[in-house]
Every structure is written in structure tokens, then in C-alpha cells.
LOBALUM-88670 format. One line per 4 residues: number of its first residue (from 1); for each residue x, y, z of N, C-alpha, C, CB. Coordinates in steps of 0.001 Angstrom, whole numbers, m for minus. Atoms other than C-alpha are relative to their C-alpha. Glycine has a CB too. Layout:
N
NUM> X/Y/Z/X/Y/Z/X/Y/Z/X/Y/Z  ...
END
This chain:
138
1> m628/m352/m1254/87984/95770/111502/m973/m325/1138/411/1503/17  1067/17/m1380/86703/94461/114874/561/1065/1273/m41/m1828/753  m155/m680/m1394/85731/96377/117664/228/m1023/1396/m1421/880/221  42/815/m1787/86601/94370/121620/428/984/693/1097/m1457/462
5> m172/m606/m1107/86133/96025/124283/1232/m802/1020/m1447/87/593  m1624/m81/m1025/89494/96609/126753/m747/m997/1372/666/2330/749  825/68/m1517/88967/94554/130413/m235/820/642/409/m584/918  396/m1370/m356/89199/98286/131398/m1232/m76/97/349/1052/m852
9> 1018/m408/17/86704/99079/130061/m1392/m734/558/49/284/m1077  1083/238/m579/84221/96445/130906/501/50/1527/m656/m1294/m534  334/m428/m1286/85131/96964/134408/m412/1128/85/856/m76/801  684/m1971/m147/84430/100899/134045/m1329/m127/99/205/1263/m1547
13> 2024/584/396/80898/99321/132653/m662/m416/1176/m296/m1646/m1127  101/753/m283/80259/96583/134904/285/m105/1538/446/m507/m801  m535/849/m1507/82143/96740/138343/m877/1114/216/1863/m247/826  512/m637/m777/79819/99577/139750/m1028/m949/m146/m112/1384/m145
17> 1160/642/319/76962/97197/138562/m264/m800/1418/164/m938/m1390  m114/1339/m1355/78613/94403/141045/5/784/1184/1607/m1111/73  m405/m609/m1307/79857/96756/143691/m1499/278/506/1073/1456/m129  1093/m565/165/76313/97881/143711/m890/m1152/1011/m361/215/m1666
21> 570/1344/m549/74423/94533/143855/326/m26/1373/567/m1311/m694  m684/791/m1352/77029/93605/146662/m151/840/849/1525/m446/43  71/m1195/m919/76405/96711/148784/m1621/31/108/777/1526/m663  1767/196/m674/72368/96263/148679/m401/m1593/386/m1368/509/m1420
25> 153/1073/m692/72969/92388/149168/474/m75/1794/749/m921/m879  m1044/m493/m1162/75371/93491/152217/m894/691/1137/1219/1205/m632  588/m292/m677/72646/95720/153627/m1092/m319/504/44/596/m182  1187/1232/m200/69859/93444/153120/208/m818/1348/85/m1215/m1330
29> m416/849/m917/71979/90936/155229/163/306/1374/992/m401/m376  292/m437/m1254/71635/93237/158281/m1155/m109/476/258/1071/142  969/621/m799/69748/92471/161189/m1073/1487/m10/719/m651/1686  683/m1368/316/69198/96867/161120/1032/621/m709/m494/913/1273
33> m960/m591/650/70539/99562/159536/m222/1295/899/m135/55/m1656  314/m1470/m778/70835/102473/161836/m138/832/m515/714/541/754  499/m733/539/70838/104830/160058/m950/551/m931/455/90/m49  1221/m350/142/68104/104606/158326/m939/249/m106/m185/62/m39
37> 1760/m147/m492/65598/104403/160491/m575/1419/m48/m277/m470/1713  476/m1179/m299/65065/108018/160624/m1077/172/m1518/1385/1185/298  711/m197/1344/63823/107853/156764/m833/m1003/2/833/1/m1276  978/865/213/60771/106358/155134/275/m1180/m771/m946/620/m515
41> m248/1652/538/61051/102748/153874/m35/461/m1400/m1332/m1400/417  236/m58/1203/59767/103699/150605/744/603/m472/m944/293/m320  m595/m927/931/61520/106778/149765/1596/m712/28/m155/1786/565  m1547/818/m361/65112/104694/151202/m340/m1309/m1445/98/m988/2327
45> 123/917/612/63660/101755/149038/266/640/m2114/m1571/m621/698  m37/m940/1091/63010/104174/145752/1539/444/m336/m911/1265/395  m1271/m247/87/66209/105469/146059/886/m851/m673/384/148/1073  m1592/803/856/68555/103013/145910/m270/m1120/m1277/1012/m1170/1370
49> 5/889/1004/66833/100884/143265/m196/1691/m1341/m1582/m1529/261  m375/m1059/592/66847/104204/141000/1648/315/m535/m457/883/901  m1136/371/133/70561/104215/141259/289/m1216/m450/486/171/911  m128/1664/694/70558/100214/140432/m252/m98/m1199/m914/m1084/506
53> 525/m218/1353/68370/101371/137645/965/265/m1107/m888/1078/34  m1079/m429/1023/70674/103528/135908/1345/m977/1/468/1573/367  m1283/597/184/73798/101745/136909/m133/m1125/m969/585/m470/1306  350/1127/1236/72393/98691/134888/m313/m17/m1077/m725/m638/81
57> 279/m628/1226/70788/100659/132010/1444/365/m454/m1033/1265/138  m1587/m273/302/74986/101928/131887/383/m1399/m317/992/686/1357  m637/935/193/76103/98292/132138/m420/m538/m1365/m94/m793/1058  485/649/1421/73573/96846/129197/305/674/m1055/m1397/m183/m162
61> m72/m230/939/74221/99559/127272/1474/331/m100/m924/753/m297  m2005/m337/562/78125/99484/126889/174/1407/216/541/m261/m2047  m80/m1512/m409/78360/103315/128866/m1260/772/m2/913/741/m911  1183/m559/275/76094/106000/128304/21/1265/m1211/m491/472/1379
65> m442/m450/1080/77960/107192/125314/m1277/270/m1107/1061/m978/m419  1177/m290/479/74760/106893/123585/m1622/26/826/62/m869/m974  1128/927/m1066/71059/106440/124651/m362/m589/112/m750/m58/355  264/1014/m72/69891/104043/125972/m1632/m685/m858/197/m6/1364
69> 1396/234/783/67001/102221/123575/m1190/m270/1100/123/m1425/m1095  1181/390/m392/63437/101844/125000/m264/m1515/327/m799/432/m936  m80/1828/m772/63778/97978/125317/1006/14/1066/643/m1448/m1209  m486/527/m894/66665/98073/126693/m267/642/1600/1246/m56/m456
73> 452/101/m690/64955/100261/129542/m470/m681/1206/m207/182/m412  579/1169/m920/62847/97750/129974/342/m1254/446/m883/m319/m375  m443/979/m583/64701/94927/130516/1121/534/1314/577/m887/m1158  m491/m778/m1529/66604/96976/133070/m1113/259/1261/540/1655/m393
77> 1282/m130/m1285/63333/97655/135085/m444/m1299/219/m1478/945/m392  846/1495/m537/62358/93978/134645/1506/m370/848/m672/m1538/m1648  m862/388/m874/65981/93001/135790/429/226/1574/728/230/m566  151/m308/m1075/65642/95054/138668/m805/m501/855/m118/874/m40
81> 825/31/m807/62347/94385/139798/100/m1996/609/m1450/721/m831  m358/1453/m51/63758/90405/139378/825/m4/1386/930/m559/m1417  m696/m147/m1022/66515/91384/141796/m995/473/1097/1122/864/m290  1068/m648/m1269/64094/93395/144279/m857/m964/608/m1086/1144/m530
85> 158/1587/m674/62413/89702/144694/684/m579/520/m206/m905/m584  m686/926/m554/65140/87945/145280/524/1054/967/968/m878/m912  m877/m753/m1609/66399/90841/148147/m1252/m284/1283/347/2410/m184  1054/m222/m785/62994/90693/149481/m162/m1547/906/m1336/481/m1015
89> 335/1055/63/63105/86845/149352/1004/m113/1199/8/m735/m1324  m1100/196/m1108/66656/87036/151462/m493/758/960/1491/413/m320  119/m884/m1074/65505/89158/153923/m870/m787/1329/m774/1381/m612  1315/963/m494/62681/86801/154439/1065/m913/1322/m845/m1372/m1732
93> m619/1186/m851/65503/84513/156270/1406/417/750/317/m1325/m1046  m828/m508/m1266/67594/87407/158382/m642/669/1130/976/946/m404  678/m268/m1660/66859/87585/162187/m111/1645/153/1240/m689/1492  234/m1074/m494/64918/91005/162742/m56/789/m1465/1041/398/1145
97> 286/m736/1740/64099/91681/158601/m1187/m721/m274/1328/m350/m1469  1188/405/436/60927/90852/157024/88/113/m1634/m1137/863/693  15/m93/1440/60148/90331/153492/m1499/918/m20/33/m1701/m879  1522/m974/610/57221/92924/152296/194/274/m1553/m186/1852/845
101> 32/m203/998/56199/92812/149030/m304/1504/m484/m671/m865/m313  276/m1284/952/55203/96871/148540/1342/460/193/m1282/1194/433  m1699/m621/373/59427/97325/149014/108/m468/m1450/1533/m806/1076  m206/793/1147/59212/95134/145873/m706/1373/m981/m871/m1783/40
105> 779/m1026/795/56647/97902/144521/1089/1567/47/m1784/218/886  m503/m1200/m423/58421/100964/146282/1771/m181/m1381/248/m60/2277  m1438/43/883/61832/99544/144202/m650/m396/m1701/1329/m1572/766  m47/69/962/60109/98894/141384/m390/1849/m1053/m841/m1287/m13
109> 413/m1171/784/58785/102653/141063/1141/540/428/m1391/791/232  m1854/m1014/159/62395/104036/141877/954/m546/m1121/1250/m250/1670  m720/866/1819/63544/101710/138807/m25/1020/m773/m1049/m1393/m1031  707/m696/674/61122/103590/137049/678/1470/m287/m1229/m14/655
113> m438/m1331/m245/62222/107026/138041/1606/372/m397/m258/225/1506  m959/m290/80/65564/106794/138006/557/m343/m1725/551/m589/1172  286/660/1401/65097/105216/134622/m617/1054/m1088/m1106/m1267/206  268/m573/637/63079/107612/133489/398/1501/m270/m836/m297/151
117> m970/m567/m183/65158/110132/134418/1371/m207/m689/16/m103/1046  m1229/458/741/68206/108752/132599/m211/52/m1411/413/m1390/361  371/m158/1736/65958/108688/129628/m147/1575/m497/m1678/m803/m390  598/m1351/154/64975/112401/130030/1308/938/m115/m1041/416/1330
121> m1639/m411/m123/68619/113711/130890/576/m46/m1648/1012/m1356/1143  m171/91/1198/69751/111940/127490/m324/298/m805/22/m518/m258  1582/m800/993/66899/113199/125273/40/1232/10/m1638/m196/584  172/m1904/235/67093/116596/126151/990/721/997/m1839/727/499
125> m857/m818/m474/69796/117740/128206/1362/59/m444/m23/m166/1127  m1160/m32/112/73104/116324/127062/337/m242/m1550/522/m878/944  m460/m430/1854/74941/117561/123661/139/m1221/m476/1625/926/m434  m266/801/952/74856/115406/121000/1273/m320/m608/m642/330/m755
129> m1547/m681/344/78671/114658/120740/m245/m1938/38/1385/1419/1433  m734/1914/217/80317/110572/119574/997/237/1375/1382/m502/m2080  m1237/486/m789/82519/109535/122127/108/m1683/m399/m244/297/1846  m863/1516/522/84967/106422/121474/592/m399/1516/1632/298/m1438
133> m112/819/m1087/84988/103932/124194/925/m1248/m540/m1484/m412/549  m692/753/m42/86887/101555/122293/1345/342/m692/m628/m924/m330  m950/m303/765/90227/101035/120765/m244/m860/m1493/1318/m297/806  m23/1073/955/90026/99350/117280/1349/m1021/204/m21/695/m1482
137> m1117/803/m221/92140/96191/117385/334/m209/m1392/m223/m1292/858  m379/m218/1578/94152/95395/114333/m201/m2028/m161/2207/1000/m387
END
């Protein structure tokens, strides 16, 4: 019997992944962001790659039905910190943005966090229960 995942479902997976991307490519592409100048670069930077973190650790690992393995972690923090170049790299070439490489650092330790956090949550906070994400096909 094979398992395939529904298109549902990989959108359930997958479209916050994109929506995601496209909403920190989107803000990148501003000249400012008013609102949030009032906050610190880093902790704004930390943030939202933390959220990117997990959302992508969810996408690689088909939900979060289980936990996520220790590699695949890390190829989530490297995939991130891959992306966090290339935002840094676009920024480099919108009027009134700069490219700085310690946002590259600041997003790579909110990877981290939010990452390691996702690992810590799973591990020790949430019941040990199967859930069925797919349908078997016949």
C-alpha cells in the first residue's frame, strides 16, 4: 500500500513556507518599514527568521506530526541562513536599504532559537500521540 500525500495537504505543509518567503522578500523590497523603526534591527531580524525556521523545519518534515530529526534541523538552519544571504544580497540593490552582514548573523541566531525551540517543545512538552496526515490510496 502506498502512502501520497493529498495537494491539501502539501499546501497545509508548504504554502505558509511560500507565503512566508514572499512576505520577508516583500519587506526586504521596501525602501522603509515604518513600523519598525521603533525596534532593534537584531531582535526584528531574530524574530522573523525564527518563525522561517520553524515554518521550514514543518515543511521538510511533512508537519510536525512527529519530530523533527537533528539533520533535518540542520539543513533548515543552513537553508535559512542561505536565504538570509540572498535577502541581504537584495537589499544591497533597494534605494534607502543596505546590505549588513551581522543581519545575516542576527537571522542566523533566530534560526537557531526558534529551531531550538521547536526541538525543545517536541522533546518535552507535547504528548506522545500518532496522528495520520495521510489518506492511504488504494
Amino acid at each position: 500500500m502506498t502512502i501520497r500525500p493529498t495537494a491539501l495537504h502539501r499546501a497545509w505543509v508548504w504554502g505558509p513556507v511560500a507565503a512566508y518567503l514572499g512576505l520577508i522578500f516583500h519587506l526586504s523590497a521596501q525602501s522603509s518599514v515604518s513600523w519598525a523603526t521603533p525596534y532593534p534591527d537584531v531582535i526584528l531580524h531574530a524574530a522573523e527568521y525564527s518563525v522561517l525556521g520553524v515554518l521550514l523545519a514543518r515543511g521538510l518534515n511533512d508537519g510536525l506530526a512527529r519530530s523533527v530529526p537533528d539533520g533535518r534541523l540542520v539543513l533548515t538552519w543552513f537553508l535559512c541562513v542561505i536565504y538570509a544571504v540572498s535577502d541581504e544580497y537584495h537589499q544591497a540593490f533597494v534605494p534607502g536599504r543596505s546590505s549588513d552582514w551581522r543581519d545575516v548573523l542576527s537571522d542566523a541566531a533566530g534560526t537557531a532559537a526558534g529551531l531550538a525551540l521547536l526541538s525543545l517543545v517536541q522533546d518535552h512538552l507535547l504528548p506522545r500521540r500518532p496522528l495520520r496526515w495521510f489518506r492511504p490510496t488504494s
